[in-house]
N, C-alpha and C positions, 0 to 999 in steps of 0.2 A: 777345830782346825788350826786353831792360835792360840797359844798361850802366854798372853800379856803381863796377866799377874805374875806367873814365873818370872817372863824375862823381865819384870820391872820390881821385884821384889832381890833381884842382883845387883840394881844399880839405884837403889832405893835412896840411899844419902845425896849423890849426886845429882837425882834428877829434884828430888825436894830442896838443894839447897839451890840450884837453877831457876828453879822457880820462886822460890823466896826472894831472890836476888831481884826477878823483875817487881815482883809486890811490892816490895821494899822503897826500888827506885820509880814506880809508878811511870816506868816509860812502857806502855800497853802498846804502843802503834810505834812499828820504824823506830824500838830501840836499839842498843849497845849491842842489844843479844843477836836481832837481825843481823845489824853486821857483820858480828862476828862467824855467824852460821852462815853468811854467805861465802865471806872471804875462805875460810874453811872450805865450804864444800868446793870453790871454785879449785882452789889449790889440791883436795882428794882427787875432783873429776882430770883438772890438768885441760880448763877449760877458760877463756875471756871472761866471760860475763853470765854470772846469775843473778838473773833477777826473781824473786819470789812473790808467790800470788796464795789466793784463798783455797787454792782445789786444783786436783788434776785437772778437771775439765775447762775450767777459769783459763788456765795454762794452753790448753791446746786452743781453745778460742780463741785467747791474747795472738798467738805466736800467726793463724789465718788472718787477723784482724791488721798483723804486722802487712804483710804481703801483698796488701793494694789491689784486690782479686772486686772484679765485680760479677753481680748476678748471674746465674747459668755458668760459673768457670768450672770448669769439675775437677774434684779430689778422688784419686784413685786409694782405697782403702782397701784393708782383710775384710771377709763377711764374717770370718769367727773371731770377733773379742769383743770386749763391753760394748755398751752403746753409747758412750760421749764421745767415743770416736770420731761417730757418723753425727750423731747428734749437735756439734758445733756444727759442721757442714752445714747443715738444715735450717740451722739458727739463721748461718749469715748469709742463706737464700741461694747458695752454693748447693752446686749438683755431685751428689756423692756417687762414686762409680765403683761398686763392691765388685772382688773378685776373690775366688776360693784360695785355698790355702794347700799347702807341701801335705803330704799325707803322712811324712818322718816328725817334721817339725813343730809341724800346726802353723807355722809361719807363713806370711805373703808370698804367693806362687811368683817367680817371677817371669817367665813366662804366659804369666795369664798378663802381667800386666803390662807386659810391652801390646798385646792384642789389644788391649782396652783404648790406649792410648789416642785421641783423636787433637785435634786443635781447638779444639778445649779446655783438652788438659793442662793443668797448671803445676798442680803441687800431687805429691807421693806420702801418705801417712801408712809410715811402714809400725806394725806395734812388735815390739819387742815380747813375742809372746811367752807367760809362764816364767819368763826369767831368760831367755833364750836367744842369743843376737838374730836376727836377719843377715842376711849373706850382703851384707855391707857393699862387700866387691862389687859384684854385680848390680845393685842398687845407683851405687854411685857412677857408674857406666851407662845405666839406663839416663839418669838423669842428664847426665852430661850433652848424652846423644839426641836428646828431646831438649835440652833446654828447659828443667822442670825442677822447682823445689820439693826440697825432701823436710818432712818436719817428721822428727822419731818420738812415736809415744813409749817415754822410757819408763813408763809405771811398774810396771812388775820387773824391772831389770835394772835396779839400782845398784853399782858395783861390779858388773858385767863388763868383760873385755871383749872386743872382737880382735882378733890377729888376722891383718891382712895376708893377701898374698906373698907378700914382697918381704912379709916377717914384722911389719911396722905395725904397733900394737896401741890402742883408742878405746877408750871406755864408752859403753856405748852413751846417748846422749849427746852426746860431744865429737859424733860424725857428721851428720847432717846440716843444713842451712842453720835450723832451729829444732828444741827439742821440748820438751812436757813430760813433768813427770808428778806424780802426787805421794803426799805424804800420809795416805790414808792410813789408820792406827795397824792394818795388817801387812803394809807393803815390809820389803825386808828393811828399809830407812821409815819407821810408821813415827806419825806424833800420836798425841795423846787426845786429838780431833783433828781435824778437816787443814789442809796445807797443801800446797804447791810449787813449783818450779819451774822456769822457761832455763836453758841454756843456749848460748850461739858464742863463734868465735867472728861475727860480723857486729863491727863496731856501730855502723849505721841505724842495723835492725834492733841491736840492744837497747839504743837511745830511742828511737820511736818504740820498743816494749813497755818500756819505762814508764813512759808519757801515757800510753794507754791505757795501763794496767792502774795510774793514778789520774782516773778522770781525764785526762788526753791533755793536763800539764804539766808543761815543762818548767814553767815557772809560777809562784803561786797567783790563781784564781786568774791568770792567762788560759782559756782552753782550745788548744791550735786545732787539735784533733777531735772526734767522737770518740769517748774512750769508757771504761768501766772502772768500777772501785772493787778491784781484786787485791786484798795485802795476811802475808802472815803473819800472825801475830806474834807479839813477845815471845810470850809466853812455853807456845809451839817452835819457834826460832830455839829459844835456850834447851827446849826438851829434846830436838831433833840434835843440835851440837853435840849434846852430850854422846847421843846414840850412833852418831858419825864416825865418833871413834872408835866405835865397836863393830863395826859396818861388814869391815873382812873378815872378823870371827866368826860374824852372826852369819857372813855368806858360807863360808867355812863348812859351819855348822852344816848346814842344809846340805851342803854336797857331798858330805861324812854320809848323811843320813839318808840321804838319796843314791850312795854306792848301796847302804844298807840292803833299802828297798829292793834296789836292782837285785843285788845277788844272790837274794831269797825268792825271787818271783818271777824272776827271767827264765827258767826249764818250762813251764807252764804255755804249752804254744797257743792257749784260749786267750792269754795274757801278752801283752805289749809293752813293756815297759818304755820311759820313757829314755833315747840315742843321749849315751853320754859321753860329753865331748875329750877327747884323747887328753887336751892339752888341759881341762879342767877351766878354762876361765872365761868361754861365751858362756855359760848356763850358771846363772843361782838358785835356779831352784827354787822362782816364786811360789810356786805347785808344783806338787809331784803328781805326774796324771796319769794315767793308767789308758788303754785301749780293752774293753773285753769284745771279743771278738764271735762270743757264742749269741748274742742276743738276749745275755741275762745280768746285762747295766744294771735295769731298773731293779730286778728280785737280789740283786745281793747289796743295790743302797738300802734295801730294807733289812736284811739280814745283818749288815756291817751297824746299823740306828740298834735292832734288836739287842747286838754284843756291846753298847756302849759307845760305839765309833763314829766319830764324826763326820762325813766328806762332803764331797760337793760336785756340783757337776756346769760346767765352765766348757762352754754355754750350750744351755737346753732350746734353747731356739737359735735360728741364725736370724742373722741382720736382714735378709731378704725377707725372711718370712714375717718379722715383726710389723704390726699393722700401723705401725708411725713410718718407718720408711719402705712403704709397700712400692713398685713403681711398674709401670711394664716393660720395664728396660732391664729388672730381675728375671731373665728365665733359671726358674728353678733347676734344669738340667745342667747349667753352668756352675753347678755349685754342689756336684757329688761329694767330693772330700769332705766338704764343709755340714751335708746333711747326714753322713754317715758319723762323724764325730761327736755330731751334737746327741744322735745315738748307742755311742760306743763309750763316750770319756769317762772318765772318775777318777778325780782327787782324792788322797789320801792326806788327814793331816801332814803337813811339812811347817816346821816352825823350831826354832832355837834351842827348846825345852825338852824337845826328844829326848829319847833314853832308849838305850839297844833292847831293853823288854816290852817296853812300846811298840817298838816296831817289830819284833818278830812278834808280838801277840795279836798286832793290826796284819800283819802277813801270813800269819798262820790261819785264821780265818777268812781272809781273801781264799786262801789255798783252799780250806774246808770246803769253802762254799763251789768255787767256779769246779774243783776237781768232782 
C-alpha cells in the first residue's frame, strides 16, 4: 500500500545526514531540529502556532483537554474513520455523538449534524477524510450559529486546500478553532515512527496546548494544569523537515496517479471511483478508494492478495457497531451510508512510488475481476 523504502532511498543522503546531525548534537528532546520543523511547517501551513506532540491521537486529545469541557459535553463526530477520533472523547468522560457520513464523499453529513445538535453540544470534530477537505463553508456556519468549536482531524489531509466560497483559499488544519494531525510513517507528511501536531491561530489556546502537552507547565516543575507528556522527538522533527519539502510533489504525485486510476476505471458502472475535485487542491489522495457496487468487495480483496496487490479496506466496521463505544443512542438505521461503505470500499495502493505499469496492471485486474 506504501512504499517507504522507495521513497526514502530518493532522499537517502539527506535524511541520514539529519539524523546524524541530531546524534551528533545529542539534543534527543525539544532540539534545534524541533524548532526548526515547527517554524517551517507553520510558515508551509500559513498558520500562528504549532505545537508538536507524540501521535495523532496525543494531538486530538491535547487540543479537547484545551477546551475546558466537562463530563457528559458531547462531541459531534463521523461514524466512518479510525477510532482515536471517538476514542479521546471516551477517555476524557465526554459523550461522543456519531453521525453518518456524504455518500460522494465519505465526509461528515452535514445535515445530520445540525439534527444531532442539542445543549450539550460543545465541540464538531469534523475528519478530513482520505485526503478530502469537509465543506468548511458550511461547517463554519454551523458552528457559528450554535456557538460550537470545531477541532479538524487533519491526518490524512496534510497539504490539502479548501477554496471557500468567496474564492479565499486555507489549508486545511488551519480553518478551525484547533486542529491534529499525525505523522504516522504512511500519512502523505509520515516520519520514520510515531509524531504529532496540534495547529490554531488562537493565541490563548496555543499557550495553554503548550502547558498541557508538557506536564501542564508553564514554567519549570510549576504544574498550573493536569496535563500529559506528549513531545516529538528530534530525531522525527529533522526526518519530517526534510520531507516538508517535498510535501507538494509527493501530493502531486498522488493526484497524477489518482487521475490515472480514475480514467482507467470510471466506464465500469459496478465501480465508483473516487469525485475528483475540478480545481485539484481539496483532495491528496491519502487513499485512493473505490465503491464496488455488485457485492463482490470481499471476493476480489482476494483475488487482487492472489495477483500480488495490496489494498485495504477503511473501515470494515463502523464506529457504532465497535463494542467499546457501543451505546443506545446508536440506532443502527441512522447510519445507512456509513454501513453500506463499510461493505462496499477498497483501497488500492496510493503512495509516491507509483509507476503508470503499476497502475494499469492493479486496474487491469480490478477490471478482470469485477467485469
Amino acid at each position: 500500500m506504501v512504499d517507504l523504502k522507495g521513497q526514502y532511498k530518493k532522499i537517502e543522503k539527506e535524511i541520514n545526514d539529519s539524523i546524524s546531525n541530531v546524534i551528533e548534537n545529542t539534543t534527543f528532546i525539544n532540539g534545534p531540529s524541533v524548532s526548526n520543523f515547527k517554524e517551517n511547517l507553520k510558515e508551509y501551513l500559513g498558520v500562528k502556532h504549532v505545537i508538536t506532540c507524540a501521535n495523532g491521537t496525543d494531538a486530538l486529545q491535547i487540543c479537547l483537554m484545551s477546551l475546558d469541557l466537562k463530563p457528559g459535553d458531547e462531541v459531534i463526530t463521523t461514524d466512518f474513520t479510525f477510532a482515536s477520533t471517538v476514542e479521546v472523547i471516551m477517555l476524557l468522560g465526554l459523550t461522543p455523538v456519531l453521525v453518518d457520513v456524504d455518500p460522494v464523499n465519505f465526509n461528515i453529513d452535514m445535515q445530520k449534524i445540525r439534527k444531532s445538535i442539542t445543549k450539550k453540544t460543545k465541540v464538531i470534530i469534523p475528519v478530513h477524510l482520505f485526503g478530502q477537505s469537509v465543506d468548511m463553508d458550511e461547517l463554519l456556519s454551523i458552528s457559528q450559529e450554535f456557538g460550537l468549536k470545531i477541532i479538524e482531524d487533519n491526518a490524512q489531509a496534510m497539504g490539502a486546500s479548501y477554496i471557500f466560497k468567496n474564492g479565499e483559499q486555507k489549508k486545511t488544519g488551519t480553518i478551525g478553532d484547533i486542529s491534529a494531525t499525525s505523522f504516522f510513517p504512511s500519512k502523505n507528511l509520515g516520519g520514520y515512527g510515531d509524531g504529532g501536531a496540534i495547529f490554531t491561530n488562537d493565541d490563548e489556546l496555543a499557550a495553554k496546548i503548550s502547558g498541557i502537552s508538557n506536564h501542564g507547565m508553564y514554567k519549570r516543575y510549576h504544574h498550573d494544569i493536569v496535563g500529559v507528556n506528549s513531545r516529538l522527538d528530534s530525531i522525527q522533527a529533522a526526518i519530517l523537515d526534510v520531507k516538508l519539502k517535498l510535501l507538494d510533489d509527493y501530493n502531486n504525485s498522488r493526484k497524477k496517479f489518482a487521475k490515472m486510476y480514475t480514467d482507467l476505471l470510471s466506464n465500469n458502472s459496478k465501480i465508483i471511483v473516487p469525485k475528483f475535485p475540478e480545481n485539484h487542491l481539496s483532495h491528496v489522495f491519502h487513499q485512493y478508494t473505490l465503491k464496488i457496487t455488485n457485492k463482490k468487495r470481499d471476493p476480489l480483496v482476494n483475488y487482487l492478495s492472489e495477483n500480488g496487490i495490496p489494498c485495504g479496506i477503511y473501515y470494515p466496521i463502523p464506529l457504532h457497531s465497535q463494542k467499546a463505544y457501543s451505546s443506545t443512542r446508536n440506532n443502527d438505521k441512522n447510519f445507512k451510508v456509513t454501513n453500506d461503505l463499510c461493505k462496499e470500499v477498497i483501497s488500492l495502493p496510493m503512495h509516491t512510488e507509483l509507476d503508470e505499469d503499476q497502475i494499469k496492471y492493479i486496474s487491469n485486474k480490478v477490471l478482470e475481476f469485477i467485469n
